[in-house]
N, CA and C atoms as an extended XYZ file, in Angstrom:
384
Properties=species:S:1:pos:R:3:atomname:S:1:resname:S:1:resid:I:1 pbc="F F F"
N        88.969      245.872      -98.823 N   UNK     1
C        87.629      245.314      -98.711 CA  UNK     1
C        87.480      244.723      -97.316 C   UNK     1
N        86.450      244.815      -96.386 N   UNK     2
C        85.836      244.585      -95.109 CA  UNK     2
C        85.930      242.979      -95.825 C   UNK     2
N        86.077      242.060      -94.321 N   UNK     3
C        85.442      240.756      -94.050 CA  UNK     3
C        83.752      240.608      -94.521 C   UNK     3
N        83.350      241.394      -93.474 N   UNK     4
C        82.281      241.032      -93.663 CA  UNK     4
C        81.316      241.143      -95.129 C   UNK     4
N        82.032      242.290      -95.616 N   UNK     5
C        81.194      242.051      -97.284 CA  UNK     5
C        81.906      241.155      -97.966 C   UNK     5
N        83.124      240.406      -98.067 N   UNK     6
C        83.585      239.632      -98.766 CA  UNK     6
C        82.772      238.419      -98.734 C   UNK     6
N        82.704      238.226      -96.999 N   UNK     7
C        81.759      237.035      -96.837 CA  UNK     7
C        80.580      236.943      -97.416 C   UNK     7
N        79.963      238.087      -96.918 N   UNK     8
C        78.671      237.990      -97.896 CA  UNK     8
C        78.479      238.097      -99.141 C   UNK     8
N        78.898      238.268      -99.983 N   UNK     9
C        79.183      238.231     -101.085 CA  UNK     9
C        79.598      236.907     -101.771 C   UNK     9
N        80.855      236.402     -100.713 N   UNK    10
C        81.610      235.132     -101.337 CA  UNK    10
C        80.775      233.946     -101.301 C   UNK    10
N        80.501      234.030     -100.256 N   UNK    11
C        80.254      232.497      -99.524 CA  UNK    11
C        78.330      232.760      -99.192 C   UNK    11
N        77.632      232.271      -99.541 N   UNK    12
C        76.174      232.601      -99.394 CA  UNK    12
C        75.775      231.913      -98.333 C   UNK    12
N        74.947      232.048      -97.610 N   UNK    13
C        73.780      230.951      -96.619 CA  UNK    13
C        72.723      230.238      -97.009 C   UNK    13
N        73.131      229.199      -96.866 N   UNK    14
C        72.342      228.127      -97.864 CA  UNK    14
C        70.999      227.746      -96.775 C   UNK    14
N        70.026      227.709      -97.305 N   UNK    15
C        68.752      227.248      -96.494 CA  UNK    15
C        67.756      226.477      -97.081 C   UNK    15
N        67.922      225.424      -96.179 N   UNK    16
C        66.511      224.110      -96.571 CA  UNK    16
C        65.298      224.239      -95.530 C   UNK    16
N        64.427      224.262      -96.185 N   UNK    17
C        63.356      224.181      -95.272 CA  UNK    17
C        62.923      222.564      -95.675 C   UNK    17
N        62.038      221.773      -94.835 N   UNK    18
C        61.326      220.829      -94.818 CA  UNK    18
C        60.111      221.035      -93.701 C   UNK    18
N        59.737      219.215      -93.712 N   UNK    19
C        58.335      219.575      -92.893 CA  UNK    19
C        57.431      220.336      -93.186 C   UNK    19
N        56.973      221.221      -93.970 N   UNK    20
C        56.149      221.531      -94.153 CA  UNK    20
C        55.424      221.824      -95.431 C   UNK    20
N        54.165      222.326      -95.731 N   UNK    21
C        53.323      222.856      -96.589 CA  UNK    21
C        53.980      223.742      -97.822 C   UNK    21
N        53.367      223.343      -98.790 N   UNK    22
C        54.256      224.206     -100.055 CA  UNK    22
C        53.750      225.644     -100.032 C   UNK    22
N        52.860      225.849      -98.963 N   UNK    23
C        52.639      227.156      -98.739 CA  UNK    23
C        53.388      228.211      -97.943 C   UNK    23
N        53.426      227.354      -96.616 N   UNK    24
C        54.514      227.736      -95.642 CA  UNK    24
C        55.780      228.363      -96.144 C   UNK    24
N        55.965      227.023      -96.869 N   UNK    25
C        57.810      227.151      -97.846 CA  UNK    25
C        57.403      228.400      -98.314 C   UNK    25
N        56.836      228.596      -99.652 N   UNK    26
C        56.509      229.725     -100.504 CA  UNK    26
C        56.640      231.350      -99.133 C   UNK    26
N        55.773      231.369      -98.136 N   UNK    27
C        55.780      232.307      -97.291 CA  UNK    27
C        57.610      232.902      -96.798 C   UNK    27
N        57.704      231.580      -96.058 N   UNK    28
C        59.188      231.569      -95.521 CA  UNK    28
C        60.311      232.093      -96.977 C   UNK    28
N        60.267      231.514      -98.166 N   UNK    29
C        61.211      231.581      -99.007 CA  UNK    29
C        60.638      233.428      -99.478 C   UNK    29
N        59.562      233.986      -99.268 N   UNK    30
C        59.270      234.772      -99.919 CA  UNK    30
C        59.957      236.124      -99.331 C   UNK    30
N        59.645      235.817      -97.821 N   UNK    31
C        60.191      236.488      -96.859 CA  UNK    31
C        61.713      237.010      -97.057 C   UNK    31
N        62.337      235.828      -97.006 N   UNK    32
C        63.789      236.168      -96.902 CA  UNK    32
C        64.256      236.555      -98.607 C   UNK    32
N        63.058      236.602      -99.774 N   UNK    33
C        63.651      237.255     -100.754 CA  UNK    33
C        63.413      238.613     -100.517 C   UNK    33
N        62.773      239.641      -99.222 N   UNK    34
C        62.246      240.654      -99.718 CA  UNK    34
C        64.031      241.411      -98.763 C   UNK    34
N        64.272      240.510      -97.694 N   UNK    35
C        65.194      240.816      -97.073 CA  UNK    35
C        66.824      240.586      -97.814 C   UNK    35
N        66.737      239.425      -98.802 N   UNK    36
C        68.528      239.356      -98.907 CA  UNK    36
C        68.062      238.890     -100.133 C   UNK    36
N        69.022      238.651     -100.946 N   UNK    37
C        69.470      238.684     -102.645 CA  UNK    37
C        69.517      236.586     -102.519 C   UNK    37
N        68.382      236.290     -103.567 N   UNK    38
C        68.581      234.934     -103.942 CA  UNK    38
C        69.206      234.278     -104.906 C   UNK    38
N        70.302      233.638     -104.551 N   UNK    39
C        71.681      233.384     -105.250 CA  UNK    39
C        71.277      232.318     -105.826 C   UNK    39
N        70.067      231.441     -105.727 N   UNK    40
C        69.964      230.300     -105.980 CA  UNK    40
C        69.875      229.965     -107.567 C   UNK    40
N        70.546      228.604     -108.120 N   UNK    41
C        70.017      228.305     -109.448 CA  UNK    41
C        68.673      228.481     -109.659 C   UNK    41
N        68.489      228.977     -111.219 N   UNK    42
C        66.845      228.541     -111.216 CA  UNK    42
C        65.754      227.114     -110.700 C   UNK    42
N        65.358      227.583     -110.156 N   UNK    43
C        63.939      226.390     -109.751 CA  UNK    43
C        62.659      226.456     -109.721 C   UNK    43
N        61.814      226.111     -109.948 N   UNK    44
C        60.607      226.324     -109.579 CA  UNK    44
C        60.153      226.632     -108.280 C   UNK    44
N        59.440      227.669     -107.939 N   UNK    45
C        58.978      227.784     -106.795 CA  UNK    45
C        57.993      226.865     -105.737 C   UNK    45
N        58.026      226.774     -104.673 N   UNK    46
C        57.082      225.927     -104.114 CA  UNK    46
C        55.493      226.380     -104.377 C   UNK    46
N        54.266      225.604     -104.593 N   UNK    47
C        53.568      225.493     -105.295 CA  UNK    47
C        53.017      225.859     -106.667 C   UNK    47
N        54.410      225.854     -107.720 N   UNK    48
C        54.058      225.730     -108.728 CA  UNK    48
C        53.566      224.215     -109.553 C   UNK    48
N        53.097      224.032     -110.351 N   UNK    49
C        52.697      222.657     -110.609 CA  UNK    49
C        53.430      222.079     -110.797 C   UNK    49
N        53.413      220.497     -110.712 N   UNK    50
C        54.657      219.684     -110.877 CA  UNK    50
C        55.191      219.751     -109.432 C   UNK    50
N        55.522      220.521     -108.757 N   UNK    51
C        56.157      220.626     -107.508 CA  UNK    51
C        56.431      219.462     -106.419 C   UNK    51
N        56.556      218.729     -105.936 N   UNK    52
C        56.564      217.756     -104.828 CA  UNK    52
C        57.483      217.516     -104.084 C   UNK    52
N        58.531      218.792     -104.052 N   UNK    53
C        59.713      218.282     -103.509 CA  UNK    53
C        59.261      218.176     -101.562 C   UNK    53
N        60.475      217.680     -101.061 N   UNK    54
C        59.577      217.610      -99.799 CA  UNK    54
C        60.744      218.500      -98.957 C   UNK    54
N        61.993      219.345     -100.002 N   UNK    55
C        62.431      219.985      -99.175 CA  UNK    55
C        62.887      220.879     -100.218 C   UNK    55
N        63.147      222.591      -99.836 N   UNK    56
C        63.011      223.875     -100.922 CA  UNK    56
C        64.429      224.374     -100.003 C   UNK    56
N        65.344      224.584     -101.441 N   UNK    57
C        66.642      225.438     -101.015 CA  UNK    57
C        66.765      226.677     -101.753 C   UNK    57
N        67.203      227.357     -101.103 N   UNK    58
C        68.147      228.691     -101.290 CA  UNK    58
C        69.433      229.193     -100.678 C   UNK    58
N        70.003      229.843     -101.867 N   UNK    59
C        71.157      230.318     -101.369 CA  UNK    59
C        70.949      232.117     -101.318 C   UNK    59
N        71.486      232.286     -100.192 N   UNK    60
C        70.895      233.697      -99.994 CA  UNK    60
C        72.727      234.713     -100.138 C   UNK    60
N        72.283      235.581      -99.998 N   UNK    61
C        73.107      236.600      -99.789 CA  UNK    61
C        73.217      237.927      -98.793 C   UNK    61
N        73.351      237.627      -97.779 N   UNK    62
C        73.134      238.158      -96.681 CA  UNK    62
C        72.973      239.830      -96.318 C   UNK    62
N        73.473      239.984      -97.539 N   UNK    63
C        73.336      241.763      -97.979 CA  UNK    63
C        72.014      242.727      -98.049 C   UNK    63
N        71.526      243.139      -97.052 N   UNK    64
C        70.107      243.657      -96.937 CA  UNK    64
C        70.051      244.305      -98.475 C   UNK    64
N        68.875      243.813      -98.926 N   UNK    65
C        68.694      244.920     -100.118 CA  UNK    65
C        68.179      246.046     -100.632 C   UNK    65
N        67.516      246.398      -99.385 N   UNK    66
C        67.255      247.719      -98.834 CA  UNK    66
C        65.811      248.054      -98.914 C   UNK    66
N        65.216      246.748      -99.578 N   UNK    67
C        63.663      246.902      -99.381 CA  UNK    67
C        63.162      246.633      -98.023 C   UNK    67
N        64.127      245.421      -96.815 N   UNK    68
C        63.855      244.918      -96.043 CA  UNK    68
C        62.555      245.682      -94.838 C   UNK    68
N        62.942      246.721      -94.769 N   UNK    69
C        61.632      247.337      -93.963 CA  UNK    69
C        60.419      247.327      -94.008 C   UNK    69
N        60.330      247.250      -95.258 N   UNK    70
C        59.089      247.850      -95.419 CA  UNK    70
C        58.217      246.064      -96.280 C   UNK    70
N        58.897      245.316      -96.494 N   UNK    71
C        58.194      244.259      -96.721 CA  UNK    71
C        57.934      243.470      -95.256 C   UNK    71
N        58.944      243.610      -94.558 N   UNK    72
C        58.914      242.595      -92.702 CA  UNK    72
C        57.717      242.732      -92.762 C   UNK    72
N        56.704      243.493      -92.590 N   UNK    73
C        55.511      244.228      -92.005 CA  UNK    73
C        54.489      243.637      -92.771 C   UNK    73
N        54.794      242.971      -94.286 N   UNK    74
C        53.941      242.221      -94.739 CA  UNK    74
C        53.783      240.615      -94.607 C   UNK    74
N        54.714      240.044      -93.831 N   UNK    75
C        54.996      238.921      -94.113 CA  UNK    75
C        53.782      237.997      -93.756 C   UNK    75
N        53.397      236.956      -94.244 N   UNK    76
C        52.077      236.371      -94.264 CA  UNK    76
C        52.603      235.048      -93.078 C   UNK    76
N        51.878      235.136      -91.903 N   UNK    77
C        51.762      233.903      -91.050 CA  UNK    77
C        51.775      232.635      -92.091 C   UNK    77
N        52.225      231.404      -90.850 N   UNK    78
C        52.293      230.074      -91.185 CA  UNK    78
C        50.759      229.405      -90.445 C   UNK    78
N        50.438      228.396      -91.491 N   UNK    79
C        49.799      227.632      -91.320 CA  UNK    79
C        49.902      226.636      -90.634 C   UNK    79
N        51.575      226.239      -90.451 N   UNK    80
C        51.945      224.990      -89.417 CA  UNK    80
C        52.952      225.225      -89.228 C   UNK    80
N        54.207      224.408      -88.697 N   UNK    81
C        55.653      225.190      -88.672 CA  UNK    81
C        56.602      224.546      -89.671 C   UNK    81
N        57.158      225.190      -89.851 N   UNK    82
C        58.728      224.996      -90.845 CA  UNK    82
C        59.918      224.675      -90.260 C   UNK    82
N        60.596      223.219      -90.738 N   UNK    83
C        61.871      223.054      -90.124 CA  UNK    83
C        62.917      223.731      -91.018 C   UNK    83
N        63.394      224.908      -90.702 N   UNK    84
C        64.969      225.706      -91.358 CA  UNK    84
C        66.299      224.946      -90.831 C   UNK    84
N        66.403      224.780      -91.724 N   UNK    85
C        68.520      224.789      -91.937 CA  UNK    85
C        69.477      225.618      -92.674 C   UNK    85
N        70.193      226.601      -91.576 N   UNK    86
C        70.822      227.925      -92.145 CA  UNK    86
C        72.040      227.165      -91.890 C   UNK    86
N        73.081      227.118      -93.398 N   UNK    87
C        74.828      227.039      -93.348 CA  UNK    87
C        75.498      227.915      -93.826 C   UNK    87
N        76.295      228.353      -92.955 N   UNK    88
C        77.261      229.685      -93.683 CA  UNK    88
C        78.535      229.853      -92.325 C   UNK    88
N        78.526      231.393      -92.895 N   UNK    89
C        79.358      232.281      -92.012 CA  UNK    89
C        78.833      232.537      -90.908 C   UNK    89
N        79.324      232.375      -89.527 N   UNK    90
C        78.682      232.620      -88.105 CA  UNK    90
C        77.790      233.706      -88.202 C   UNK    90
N        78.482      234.923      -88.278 N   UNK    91
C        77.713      236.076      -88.824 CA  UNK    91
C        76.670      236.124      -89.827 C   UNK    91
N        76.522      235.663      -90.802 N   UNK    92
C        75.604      235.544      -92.135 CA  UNK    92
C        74.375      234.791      -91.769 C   UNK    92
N        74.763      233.463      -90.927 N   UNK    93
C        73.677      232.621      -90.642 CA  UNK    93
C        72.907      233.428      -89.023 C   UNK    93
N        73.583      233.785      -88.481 N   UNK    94
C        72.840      235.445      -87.288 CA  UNK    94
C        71.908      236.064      -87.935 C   UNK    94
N        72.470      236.999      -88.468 N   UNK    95
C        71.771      237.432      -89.811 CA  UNK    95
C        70.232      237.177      -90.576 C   UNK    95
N        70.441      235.874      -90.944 N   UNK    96
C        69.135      234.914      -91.526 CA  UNK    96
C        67.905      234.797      -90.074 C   UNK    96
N        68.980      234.708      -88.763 N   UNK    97
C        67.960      234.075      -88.045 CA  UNK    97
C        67.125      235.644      -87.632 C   UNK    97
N        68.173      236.519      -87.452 N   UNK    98
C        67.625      237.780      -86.944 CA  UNK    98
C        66.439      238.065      -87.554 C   UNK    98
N        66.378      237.949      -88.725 N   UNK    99
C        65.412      238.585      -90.122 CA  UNK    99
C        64.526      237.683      -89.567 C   UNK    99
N        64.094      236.378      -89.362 N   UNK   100
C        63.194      235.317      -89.444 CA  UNK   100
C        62.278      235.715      -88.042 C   UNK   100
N        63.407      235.896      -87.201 N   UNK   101
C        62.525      236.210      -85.863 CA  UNK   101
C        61.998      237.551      -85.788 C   UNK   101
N        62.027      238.537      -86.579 N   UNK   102
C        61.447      239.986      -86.963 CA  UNK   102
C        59.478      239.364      -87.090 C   UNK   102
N        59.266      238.306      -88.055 N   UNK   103
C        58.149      238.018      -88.342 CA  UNK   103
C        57.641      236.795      -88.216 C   UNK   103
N        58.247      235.869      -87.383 N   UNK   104
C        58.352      234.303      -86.946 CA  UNK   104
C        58.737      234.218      -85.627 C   UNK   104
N        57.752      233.596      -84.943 N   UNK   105
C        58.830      232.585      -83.537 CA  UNK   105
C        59.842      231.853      -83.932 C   UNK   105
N        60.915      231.949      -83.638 N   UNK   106
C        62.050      230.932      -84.424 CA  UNK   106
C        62.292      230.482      -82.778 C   UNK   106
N        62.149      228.941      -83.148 N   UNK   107
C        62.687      228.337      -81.915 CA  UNK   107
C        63.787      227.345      -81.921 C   UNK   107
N        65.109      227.668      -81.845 N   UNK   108
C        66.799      227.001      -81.679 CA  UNK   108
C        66.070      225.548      -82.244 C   UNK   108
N        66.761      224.224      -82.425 N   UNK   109
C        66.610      222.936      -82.667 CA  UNK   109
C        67.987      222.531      -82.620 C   UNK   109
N        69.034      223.392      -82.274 N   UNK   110
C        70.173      222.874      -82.392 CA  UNK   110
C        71.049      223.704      -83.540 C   UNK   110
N        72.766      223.322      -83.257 N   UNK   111
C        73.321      223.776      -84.291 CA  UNK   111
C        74.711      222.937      -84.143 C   UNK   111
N        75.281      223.709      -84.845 N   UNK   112
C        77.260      222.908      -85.351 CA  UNK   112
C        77.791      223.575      -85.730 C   UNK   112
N        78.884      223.812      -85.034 N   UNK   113
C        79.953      224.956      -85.617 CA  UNK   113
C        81.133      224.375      -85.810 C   UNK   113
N        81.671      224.791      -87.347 N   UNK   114
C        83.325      224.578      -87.917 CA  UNK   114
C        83.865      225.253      -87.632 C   UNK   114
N        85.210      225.165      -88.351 N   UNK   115
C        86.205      226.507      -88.066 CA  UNK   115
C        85.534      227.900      -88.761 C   UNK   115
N        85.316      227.664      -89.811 N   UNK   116
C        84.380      228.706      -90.278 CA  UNK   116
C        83.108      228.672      -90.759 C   UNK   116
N        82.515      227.889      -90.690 N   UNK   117
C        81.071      227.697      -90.911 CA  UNK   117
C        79.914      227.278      -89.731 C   UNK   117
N        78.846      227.761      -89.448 N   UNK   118
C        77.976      227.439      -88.797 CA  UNK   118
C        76.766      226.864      -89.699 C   UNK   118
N        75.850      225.532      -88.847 N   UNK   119
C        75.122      225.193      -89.382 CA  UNK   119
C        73.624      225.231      -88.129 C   UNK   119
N        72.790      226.080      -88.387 N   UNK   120
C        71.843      225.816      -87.281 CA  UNK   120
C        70.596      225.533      -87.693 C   UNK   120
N        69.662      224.913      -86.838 N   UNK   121
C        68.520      224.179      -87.403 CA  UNK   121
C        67.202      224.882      -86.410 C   UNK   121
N        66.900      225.262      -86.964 N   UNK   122
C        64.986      226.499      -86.404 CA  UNK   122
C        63.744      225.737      -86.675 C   UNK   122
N        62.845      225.714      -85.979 N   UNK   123
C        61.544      225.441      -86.132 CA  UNK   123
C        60.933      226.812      -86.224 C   UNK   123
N        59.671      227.073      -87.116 N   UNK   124
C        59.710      228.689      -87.204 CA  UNK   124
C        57.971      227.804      -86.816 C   UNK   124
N        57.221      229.128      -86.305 N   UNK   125
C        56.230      229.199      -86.202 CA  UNK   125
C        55.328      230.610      -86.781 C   UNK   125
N        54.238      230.618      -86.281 N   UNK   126
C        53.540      232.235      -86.749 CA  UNK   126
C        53.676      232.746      -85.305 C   UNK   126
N        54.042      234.120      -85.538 N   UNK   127
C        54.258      234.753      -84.101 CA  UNK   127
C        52.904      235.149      -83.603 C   UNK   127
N        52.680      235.423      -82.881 N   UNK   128
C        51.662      235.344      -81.650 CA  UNK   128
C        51.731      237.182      -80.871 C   UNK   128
């Protein structure tokens, strides 16, 4: 078995968004379900009722799922921007950002790297 599918597979990329609109979230979280497999426990989605959290996680799975093409092309602009926090595998969290900047300005905010984990932090905007 390759590294790299073990990783993806094993170890997921966990992502919080904050700062923003339960719409935004919903857009951003929708996005990266059309691109990678959502590992996450059940939750309610951002703007379902009841909702108020002021920050929406997922655990992704970095494994294109082979719809990815053909949804990028739909992805619905932001209304304001989204603060992302991608943690994983150096590679896996690349990955997340690559996909994001396909249909988002993703602009760096910083990051942190372990021995094996990276943690980096994006401001996403609507691309232009």
């Amino acid at each position: 078995m390759n590294a790299t599918a073990q990783t993806a597979n094993d170890h997921p990329v966990t992502v919080t968004l904050s700062d923003c609109s339960d719409d935004d979230a919903r857009r951003v979280l929708a996005h990266l379900a059309t691109e990678f497999t959502d590992r996450s426990p059940g939750q309610e989605t951002p703007g379902e009722e009841h909702t108020r959290a002021t920050v929406w996680t997922a655990e992704l799975d970095v494994t294109p799922t082979g719809s990815a093409r053909a949804a990028t092309a739909r992805a619905d602009g932001l209304d304001g921007s989204v603060c992302l926090t991608a943690q994983g595998a150096p590679h896996d969290v690349t990955t997340v950002r690559t996909s994001l900047a396909e249909v988002y300005t993703v602009h760096d905010a910083g990051s942190v790297s372990g021995d094996q984990e990276r943690e980096c932090q994006y401001e996403l905007t609507s691309a232009h």
